[in-house]
VMD Tcl script that builds the backbone (N, CA, C; Angstrom):
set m [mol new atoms 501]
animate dup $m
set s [atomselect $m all]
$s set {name element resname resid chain x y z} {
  {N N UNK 1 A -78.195 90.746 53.285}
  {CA C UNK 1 A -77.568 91.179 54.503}
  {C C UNK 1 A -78.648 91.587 55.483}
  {N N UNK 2 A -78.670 90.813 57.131}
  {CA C UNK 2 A -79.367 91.784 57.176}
  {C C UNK 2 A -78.919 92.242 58.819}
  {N N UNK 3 A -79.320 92.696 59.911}
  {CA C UNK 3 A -78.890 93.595 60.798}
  {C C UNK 3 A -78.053 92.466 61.820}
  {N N UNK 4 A -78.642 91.592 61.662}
  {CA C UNK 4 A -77.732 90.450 62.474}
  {C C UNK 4 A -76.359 89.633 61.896}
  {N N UNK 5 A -76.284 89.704 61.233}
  {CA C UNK 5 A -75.050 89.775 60.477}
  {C C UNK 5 A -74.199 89.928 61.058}
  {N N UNK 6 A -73.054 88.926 61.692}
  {CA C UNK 6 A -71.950 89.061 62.286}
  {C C UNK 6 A -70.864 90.407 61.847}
  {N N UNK 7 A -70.684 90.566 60.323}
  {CA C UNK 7 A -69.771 91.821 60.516}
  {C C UNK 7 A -70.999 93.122 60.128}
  {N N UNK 8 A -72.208 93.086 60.317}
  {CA C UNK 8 A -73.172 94.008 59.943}
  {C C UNK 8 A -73.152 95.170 61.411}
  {N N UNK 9 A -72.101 95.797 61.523}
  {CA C UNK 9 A -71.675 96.595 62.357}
  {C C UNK 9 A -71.282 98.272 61.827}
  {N N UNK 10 A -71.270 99.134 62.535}
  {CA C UNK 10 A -70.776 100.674 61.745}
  {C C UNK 10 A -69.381 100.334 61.746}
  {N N UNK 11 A -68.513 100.615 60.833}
  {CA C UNK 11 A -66.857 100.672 61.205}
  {C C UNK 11 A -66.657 101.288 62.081}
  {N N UNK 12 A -65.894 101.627 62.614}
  {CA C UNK 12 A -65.054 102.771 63.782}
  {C C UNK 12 A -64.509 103.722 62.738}
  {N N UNK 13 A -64.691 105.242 63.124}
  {CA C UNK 13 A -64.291 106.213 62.542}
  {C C UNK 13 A -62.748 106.138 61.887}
  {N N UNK 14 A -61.767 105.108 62.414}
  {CA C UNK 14 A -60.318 104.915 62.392}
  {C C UNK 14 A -60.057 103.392 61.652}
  {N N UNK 15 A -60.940 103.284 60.938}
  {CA C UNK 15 A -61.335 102.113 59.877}
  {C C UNK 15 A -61.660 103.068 58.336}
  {N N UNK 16 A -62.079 104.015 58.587}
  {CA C UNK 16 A -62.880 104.594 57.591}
  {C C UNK 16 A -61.862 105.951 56.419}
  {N N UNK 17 A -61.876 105.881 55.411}
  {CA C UNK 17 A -61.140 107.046 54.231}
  {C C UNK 17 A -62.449 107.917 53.752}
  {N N UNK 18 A -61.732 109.129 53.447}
  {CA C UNK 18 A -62.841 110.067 53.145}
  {C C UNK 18 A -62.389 109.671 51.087}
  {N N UNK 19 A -63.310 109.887 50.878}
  {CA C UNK 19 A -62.937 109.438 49.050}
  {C C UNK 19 A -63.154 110.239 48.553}
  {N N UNK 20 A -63.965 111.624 49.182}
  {CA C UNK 20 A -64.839 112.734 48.166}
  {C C UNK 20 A -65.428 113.776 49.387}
  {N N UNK 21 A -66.102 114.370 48.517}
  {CA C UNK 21 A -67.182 115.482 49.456}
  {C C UNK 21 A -68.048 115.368 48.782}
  {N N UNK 22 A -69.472 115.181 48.868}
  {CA C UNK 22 A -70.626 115.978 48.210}
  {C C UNK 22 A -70.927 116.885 47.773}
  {N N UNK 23 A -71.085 117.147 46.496}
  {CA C UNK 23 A -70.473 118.473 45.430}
  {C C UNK 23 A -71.678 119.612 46.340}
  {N N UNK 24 A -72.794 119.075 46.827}
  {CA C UNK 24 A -74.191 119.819 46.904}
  {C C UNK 24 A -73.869 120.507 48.662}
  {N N UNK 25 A -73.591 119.744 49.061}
  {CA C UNK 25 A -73.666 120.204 50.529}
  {C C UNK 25 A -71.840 120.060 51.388}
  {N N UNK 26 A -70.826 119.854 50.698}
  {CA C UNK 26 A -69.445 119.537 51.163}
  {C C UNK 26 A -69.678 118.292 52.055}
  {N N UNK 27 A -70.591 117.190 52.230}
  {CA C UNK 27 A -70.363 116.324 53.338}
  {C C UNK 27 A -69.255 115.466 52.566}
  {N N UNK 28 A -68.418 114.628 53.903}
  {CA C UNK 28 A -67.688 114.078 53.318}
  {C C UNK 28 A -67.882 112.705 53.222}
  {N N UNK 29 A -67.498 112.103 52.125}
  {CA C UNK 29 A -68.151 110.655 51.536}
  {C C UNK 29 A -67.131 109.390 52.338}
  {N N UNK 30 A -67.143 108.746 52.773}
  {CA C UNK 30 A -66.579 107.675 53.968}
  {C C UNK 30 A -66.594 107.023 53.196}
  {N N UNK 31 A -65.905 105.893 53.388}
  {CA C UNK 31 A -65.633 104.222 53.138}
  {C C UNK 31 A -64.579 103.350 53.995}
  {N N UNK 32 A -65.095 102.348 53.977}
  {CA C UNK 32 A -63.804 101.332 54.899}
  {C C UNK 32 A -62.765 101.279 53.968}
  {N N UNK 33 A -61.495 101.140 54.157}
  {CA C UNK 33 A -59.940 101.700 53.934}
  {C C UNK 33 A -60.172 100.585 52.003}
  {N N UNK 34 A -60.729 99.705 52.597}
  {CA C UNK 34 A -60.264 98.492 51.128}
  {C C UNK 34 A -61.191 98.683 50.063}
  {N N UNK 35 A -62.707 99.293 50.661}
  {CA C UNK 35 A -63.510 99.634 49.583}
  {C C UNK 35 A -62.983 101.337 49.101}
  {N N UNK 36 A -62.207 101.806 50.256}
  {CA C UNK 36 A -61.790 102.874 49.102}
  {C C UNK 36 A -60.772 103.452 48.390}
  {N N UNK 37 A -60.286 102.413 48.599}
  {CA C UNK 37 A -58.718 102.300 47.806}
  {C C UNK 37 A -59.305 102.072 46.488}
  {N N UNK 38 A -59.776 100.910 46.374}
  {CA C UNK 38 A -60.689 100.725 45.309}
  {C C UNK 38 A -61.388 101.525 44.440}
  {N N UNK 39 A -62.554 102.118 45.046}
  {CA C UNK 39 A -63.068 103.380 44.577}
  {C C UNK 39 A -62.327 104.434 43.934}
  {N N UNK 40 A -61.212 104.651 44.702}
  {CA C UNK 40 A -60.068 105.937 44.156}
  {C C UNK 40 A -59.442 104.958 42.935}
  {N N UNK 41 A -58.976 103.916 42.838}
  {CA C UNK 41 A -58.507 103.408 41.549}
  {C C UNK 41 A -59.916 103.406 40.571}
  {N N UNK 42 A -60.553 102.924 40.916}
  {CA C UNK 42 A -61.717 103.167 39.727}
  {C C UNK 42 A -61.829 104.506 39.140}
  {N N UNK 43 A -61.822 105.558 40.281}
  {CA C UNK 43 A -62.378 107.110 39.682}
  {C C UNK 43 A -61.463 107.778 38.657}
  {N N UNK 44 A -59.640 106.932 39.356}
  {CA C UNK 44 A -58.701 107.475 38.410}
  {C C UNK 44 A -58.834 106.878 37.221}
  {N N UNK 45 A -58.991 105.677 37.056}
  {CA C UNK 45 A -58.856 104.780 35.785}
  {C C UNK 45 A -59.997 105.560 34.907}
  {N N UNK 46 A -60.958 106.040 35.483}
  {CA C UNK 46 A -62.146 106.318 34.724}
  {C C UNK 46 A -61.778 108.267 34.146}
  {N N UNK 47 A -61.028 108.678 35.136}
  {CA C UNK 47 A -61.065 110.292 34.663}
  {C C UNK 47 A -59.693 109.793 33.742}
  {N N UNK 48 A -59.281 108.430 33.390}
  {CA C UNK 48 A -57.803 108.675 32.301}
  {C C UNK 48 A -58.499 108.343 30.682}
  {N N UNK 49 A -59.677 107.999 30.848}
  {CA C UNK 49 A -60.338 108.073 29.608}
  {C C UNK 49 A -61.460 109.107 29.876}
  {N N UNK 50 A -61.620 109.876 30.564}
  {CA C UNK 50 A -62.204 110.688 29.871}
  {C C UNK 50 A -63.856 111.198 31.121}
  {N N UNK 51 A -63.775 110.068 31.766}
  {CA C UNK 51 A -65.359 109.706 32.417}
  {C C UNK 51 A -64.679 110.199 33.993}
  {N N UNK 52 A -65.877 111.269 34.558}
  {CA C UNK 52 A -65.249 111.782 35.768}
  {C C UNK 52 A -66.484 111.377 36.562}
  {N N UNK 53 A -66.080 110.507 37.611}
  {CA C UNK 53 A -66.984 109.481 38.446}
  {C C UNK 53 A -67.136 110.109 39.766}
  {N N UNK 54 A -68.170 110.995 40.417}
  {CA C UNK 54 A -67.868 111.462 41.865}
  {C C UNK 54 A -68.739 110.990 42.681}
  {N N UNK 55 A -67.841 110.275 44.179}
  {CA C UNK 55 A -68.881 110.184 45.098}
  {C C UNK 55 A -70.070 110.739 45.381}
  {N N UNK 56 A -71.106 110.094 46.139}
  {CA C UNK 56 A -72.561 111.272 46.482}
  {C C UNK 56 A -72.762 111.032 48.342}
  {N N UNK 57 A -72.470 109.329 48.399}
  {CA C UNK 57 A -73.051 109.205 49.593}
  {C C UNK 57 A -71.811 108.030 49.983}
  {N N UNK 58 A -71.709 107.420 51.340}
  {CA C UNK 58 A -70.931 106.066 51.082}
  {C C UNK 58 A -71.292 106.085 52.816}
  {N N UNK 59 A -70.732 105.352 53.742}
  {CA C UNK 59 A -71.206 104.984 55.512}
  {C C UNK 59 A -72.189 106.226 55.395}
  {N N UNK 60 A -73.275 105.224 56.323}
  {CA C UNK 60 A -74.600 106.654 56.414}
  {C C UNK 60 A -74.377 105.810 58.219}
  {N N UNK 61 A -74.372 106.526 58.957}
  {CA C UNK 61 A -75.128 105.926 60.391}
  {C C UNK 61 A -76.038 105.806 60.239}
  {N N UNK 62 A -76.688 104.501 61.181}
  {CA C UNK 62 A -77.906 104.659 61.896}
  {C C UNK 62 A -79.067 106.248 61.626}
  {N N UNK 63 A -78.028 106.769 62.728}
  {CA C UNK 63 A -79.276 108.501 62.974}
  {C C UNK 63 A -79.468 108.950 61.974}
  {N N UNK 64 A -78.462 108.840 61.028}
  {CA C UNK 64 A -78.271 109.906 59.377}
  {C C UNK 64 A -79.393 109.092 58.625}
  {N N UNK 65 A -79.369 107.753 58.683}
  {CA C UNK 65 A -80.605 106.955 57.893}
  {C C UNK 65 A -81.913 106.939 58.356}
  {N N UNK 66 A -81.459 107.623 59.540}
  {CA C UNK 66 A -83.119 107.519 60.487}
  {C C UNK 66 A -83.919 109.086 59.729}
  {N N UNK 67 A -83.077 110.219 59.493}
  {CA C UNK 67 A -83.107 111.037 58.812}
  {C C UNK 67 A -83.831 111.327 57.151}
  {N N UNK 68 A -82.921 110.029 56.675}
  {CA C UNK 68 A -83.073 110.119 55.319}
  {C C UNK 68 A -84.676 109.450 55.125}
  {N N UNK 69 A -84.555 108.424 55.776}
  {CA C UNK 69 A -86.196 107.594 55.960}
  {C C UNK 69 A -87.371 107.841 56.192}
  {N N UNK 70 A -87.313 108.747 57.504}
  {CA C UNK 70 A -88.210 109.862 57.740}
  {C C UNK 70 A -88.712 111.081 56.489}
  {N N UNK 71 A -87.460 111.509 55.794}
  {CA C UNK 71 A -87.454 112.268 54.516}
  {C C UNK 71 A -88.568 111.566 53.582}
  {N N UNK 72 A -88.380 110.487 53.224}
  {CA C UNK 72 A -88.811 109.511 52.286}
  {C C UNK 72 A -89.980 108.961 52.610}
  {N N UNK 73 A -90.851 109.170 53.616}
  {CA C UNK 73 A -91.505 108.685 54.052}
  {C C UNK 73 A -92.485 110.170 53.680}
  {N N UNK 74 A -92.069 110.736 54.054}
  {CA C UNK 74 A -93.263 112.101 54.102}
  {C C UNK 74 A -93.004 112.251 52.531}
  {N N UNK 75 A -92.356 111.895 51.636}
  {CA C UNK 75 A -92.497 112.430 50.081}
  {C C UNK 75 A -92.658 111.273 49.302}
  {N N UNK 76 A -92.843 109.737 49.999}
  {CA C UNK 76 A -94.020 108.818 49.166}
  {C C UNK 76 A -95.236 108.519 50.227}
  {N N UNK 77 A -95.459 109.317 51.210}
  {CA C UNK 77 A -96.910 109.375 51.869}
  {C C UNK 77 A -97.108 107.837 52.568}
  {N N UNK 78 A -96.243 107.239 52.704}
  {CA C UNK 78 A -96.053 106.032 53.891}
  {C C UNK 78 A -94.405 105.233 53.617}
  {N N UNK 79 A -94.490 104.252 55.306}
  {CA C UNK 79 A -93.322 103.837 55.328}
  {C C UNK 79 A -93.239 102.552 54.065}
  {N N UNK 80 A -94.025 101.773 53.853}
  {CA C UNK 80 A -94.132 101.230 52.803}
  {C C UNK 80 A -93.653 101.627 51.851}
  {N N UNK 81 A -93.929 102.727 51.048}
  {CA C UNK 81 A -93.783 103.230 49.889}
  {C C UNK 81 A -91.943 103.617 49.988}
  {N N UNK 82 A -92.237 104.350 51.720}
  {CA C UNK 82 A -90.657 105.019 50.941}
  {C C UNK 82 A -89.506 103.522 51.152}
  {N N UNK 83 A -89.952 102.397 51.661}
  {CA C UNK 83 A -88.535 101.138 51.707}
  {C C UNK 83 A -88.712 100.883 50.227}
  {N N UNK 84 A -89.085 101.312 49.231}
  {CA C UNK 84 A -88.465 100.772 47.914}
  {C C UNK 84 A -87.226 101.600 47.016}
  {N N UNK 85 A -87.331 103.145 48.072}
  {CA C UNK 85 A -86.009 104.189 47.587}
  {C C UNK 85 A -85.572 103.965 48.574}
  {N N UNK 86 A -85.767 104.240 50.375}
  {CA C UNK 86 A -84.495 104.169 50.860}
  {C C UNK 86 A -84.966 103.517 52.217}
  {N N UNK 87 A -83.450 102.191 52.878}
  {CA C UNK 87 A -83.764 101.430 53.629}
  {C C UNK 87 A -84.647 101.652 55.086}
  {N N UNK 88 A -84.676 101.005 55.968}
  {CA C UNK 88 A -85.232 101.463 57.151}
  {C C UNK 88 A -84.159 101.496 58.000}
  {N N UNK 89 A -83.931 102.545 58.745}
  {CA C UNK 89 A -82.929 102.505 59.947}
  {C C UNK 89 A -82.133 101.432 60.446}
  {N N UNK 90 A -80.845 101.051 60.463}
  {CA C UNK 90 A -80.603 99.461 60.567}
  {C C UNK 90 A -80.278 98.516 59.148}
  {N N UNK 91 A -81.017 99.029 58.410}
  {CA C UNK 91 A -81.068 97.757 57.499}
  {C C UNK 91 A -80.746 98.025 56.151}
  {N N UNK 92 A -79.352 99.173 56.194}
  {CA C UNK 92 A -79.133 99.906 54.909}
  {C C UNK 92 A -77.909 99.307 54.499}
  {N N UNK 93 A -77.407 98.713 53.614}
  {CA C UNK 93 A -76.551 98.190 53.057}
  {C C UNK 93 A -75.192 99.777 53.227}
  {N N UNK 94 A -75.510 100.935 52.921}
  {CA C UNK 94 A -74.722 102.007 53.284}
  {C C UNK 94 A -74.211 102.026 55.159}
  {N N UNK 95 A -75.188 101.282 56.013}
  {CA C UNK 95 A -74.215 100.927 57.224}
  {C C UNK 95 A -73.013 100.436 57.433}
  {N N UNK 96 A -72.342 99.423 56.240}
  {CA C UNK 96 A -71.308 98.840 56.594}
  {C C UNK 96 A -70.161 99.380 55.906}
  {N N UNK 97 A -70.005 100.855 55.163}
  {CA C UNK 97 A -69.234 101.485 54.828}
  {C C UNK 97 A -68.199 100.972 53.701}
  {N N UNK 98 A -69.530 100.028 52.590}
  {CA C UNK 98 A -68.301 99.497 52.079}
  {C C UNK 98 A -69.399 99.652 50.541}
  {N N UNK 99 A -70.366 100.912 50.391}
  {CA C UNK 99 A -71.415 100.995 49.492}
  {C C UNK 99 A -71.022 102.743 49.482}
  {N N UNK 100 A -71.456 102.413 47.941}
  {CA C UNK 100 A -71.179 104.343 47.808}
  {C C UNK 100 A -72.138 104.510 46.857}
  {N N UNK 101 A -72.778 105.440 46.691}
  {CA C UNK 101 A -73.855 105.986 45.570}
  {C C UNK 101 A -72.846 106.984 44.375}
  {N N UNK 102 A -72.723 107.297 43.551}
  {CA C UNK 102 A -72.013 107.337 42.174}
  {C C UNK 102 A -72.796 107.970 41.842}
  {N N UNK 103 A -72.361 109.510 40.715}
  {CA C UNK 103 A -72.840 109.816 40.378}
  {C C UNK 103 A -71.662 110.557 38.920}
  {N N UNK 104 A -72.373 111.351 38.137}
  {CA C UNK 104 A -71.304 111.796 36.934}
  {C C UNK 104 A -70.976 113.078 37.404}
  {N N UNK 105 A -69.724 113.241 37.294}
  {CA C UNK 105 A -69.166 114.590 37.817}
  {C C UNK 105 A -70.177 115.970 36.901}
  {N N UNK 106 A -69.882 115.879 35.288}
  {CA C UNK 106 A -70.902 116.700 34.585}
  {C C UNK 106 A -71.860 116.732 34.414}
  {N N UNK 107 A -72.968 115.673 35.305}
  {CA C UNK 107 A -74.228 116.072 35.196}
  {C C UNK 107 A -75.085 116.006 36.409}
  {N N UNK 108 A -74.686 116.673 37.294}
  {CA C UNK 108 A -75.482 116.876 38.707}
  {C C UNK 108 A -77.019 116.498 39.070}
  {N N UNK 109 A -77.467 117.117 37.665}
  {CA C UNK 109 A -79.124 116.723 37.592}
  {C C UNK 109 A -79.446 115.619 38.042}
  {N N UNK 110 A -78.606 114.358 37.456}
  {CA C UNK 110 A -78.588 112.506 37.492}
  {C C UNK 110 A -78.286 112.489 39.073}
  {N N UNK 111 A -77.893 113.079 39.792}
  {CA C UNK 111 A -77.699 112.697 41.226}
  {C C UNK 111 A -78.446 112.018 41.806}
  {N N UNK 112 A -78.580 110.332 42.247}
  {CA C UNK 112 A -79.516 109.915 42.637}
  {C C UNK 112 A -80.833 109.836 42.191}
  {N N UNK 113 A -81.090 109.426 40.702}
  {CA C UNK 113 A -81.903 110.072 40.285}
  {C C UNK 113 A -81.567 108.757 39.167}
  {N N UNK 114 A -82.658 107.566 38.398}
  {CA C UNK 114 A -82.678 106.789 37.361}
  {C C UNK 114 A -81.715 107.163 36.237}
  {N N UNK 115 A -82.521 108.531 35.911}
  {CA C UNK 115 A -81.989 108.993 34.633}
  {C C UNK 115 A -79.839 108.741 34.353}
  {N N UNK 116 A -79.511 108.802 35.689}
  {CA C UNK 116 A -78.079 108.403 35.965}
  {C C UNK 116 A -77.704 107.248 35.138}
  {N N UNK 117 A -78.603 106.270 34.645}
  {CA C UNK 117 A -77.996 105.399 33.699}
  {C C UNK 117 A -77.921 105.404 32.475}
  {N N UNK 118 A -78.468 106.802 32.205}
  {CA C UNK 118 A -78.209 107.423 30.419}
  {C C UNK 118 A -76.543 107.913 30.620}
  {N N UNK 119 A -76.041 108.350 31.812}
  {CA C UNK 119 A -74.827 109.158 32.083}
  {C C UNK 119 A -73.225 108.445 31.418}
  {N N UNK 120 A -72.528 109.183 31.040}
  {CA C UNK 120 A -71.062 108.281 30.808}
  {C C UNK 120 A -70.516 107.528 32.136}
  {N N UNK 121 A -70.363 108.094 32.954}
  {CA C UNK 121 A -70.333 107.272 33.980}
  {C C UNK 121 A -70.918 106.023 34.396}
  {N N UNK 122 A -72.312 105.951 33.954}
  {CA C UNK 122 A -73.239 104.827 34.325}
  {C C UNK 122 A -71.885 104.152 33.454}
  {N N UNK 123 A -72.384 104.384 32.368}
  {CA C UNK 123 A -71.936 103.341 31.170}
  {C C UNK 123 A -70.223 103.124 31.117}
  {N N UNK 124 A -69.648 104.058 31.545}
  {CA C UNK 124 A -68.310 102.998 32.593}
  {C C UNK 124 A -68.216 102.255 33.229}
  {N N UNK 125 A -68.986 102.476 34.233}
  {CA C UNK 125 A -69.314 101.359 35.474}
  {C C UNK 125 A -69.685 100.267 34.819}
  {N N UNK 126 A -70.592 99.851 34.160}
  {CA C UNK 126 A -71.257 99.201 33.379}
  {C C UNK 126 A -69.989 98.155 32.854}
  {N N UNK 127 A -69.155 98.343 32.502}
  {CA C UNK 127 A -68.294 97.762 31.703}
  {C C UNK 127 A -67.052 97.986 32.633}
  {N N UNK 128 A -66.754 98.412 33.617}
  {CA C UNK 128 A -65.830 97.935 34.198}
  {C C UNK 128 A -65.676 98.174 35.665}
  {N N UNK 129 A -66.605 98.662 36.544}
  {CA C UNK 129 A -66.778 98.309 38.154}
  {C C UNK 129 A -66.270 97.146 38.649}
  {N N UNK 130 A -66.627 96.110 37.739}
  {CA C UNK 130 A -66.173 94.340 38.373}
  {C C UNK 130 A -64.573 94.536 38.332}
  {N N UNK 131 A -64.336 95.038 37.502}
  {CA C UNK 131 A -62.468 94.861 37.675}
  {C C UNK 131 A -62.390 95.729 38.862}
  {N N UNK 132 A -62.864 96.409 39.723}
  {CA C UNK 132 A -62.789 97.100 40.972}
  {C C UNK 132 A -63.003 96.478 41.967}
  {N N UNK 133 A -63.786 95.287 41.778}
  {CA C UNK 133 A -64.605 94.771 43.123}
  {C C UNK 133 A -66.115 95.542 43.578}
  {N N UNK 134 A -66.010 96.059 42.307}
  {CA C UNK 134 A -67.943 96.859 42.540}
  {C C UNK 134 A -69.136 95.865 41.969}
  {N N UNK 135 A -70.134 95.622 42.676}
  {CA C UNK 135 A -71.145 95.457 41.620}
  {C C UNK 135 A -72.551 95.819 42.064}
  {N N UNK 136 A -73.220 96.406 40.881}
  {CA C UNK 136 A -74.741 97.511 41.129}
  {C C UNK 136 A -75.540 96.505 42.111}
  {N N UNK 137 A -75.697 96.962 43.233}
  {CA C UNK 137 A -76.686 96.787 44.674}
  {C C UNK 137 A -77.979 96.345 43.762}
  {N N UNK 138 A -78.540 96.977 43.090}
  {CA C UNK 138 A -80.246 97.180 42.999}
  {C C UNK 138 A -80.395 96.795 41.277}
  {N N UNK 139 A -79.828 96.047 40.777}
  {CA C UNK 139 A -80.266 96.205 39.303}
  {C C UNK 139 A -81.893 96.464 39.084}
  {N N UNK 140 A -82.821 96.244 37.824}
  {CA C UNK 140 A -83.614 96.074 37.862}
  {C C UNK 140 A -83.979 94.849 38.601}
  {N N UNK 141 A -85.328 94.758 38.651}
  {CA C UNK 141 A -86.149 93.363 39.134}
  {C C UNK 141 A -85.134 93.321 39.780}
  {N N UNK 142 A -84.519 93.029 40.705}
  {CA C UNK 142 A -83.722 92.681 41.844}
  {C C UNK 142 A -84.700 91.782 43.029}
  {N N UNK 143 A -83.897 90.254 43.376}
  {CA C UNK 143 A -85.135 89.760 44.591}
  {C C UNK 143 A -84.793 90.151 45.586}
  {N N UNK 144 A -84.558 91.903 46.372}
  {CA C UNK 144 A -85.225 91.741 46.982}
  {C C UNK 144 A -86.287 92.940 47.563}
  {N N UNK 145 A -86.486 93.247 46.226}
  {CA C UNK 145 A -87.822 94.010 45.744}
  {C C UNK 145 A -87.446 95.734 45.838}
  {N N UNK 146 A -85.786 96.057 45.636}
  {CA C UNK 146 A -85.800 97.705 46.095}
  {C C UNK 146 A -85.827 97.902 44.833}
  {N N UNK 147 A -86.480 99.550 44.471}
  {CA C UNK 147 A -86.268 99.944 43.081}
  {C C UNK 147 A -84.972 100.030 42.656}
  {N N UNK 148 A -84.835 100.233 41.545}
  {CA C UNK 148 A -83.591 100.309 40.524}
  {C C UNK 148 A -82.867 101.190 40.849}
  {N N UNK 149 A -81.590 101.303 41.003}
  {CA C UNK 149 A -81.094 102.146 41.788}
  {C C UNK 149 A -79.469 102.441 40.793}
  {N N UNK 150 A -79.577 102.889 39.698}
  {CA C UNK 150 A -77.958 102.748 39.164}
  {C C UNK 150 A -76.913 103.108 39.333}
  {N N UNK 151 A -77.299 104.578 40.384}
  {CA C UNK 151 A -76.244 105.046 41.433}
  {C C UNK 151 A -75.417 104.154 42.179}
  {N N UNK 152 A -76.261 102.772 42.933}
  {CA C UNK 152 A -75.623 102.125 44.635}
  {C C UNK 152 A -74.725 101.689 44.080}
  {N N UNK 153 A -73.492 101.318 44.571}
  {CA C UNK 153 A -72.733 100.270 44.123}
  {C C UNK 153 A -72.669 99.781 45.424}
  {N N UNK 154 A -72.072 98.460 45.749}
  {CA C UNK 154 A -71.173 97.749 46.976}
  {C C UNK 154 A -70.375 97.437 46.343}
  {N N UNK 155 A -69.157 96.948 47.538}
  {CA C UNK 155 A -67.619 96.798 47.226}
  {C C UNK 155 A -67.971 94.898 47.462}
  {N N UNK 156 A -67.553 94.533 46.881}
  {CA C UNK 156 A -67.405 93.349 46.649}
  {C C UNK 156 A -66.327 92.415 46.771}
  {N N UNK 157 A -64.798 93.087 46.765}
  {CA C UNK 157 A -63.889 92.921 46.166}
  {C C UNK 157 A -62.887 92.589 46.967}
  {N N UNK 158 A -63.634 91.776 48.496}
  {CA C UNK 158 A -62.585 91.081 49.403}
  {C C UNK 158 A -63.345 89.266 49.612}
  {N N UNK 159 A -62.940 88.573 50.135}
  {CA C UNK 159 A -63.670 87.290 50.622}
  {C C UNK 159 A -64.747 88.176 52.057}
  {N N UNK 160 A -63.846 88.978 52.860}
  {CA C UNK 160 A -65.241 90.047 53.895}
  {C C UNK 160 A -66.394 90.385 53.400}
  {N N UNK 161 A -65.787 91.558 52.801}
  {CA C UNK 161 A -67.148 92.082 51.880}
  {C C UNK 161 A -68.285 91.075 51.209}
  {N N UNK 162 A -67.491 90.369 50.470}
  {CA C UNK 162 A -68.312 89.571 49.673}
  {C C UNK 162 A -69.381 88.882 50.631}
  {N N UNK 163 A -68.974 88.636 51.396}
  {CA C UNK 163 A -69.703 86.908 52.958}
  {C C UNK 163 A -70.814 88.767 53.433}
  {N N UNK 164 A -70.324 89.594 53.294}
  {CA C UNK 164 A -71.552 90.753 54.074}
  {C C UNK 164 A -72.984 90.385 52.897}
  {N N UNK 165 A -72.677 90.514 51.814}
  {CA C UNK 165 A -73.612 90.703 50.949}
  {C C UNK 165 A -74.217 89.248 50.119}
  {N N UNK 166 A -73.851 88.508 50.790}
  {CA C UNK 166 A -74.265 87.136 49.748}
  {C C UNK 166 A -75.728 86.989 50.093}
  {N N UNK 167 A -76.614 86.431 49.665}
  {CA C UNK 167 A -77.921 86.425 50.174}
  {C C UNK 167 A -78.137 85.183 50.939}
}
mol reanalyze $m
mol bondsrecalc $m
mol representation Tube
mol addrep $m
């Protein structure tokens, strides 16, 4: 995907469902209406066995990524370093409000954070996100070179979505 992208646009605030809050700071976690219908059937299906799946992040604007980048930049000591954790302004797959970062409700520590794929949650997702229309953004080795990321997901799970993310 990348910024030229015919639907590579912010939704309109009146496109968008809140799915969650951020356990750390109350922000509230966005998505476009179809990726989060979705999401909410996944989280239920997953807290009926047992696995409690909570949003972290999902639509970031522009300014909010200009934010996070800047962050990332001063704590891997160049812009280089920090585009392999988080995108450059513009060019974040979390712009099109149809990507959410995941995390395990009982273990906060994993927030954004590798270790998240030791979590029960990972290992739900793992085995059943695709029946949602999810699938992991960043596996390992991924071509197109971001680190591993087992938190990202994208929504996948329309003929739209899908045409945003094809390479």
């Amino acid at each position: 995907m990348t910024p030229s992208h015919p639907l590579y646009k912010e939704p309109a605030e009146a496109e968008l469902v809140v799915v969650g809050k951020y356990r750390q700071t109350g922000r509230e976690v966005k998505l476009r209406a179809d990726a989060a219908e979705a999401l909410l059937n996944l989280m239920t299906q997953a807290r009926a066995v047992g696995v409690a799946i909570t949003p972290i992040s999902g639509l970031r604007t522009i300014a909010y990524q200009e934010t996070l980048f800047r962050k990332a930049v001063a704590k891997y000591g160049s812009e280089d370093a920090a585009v392999g954790w988080v995108a450059r302004p513009g060019h974040s797959e979390h712009h099109t409000g149809l990507v959410v970062d995941l995390g395990d409700e009982d273990d906060p520590a994993c927030d954004v954070e590798p270790p998240f794929e030791k979590t029960q949650a990972f290992l739900w997702l793992q085995g059943n996100a695709a029946r949602f229309g999810f699938e992991l953004s960043f596996p390992r080795n991924n071509p197109r070179g971001v680190n591993y990321e087992p938190w990202h997901w994208r929504f996948v799970g329309t003929p739209e979505a899908k045409q945003i993310f094809q390479k």
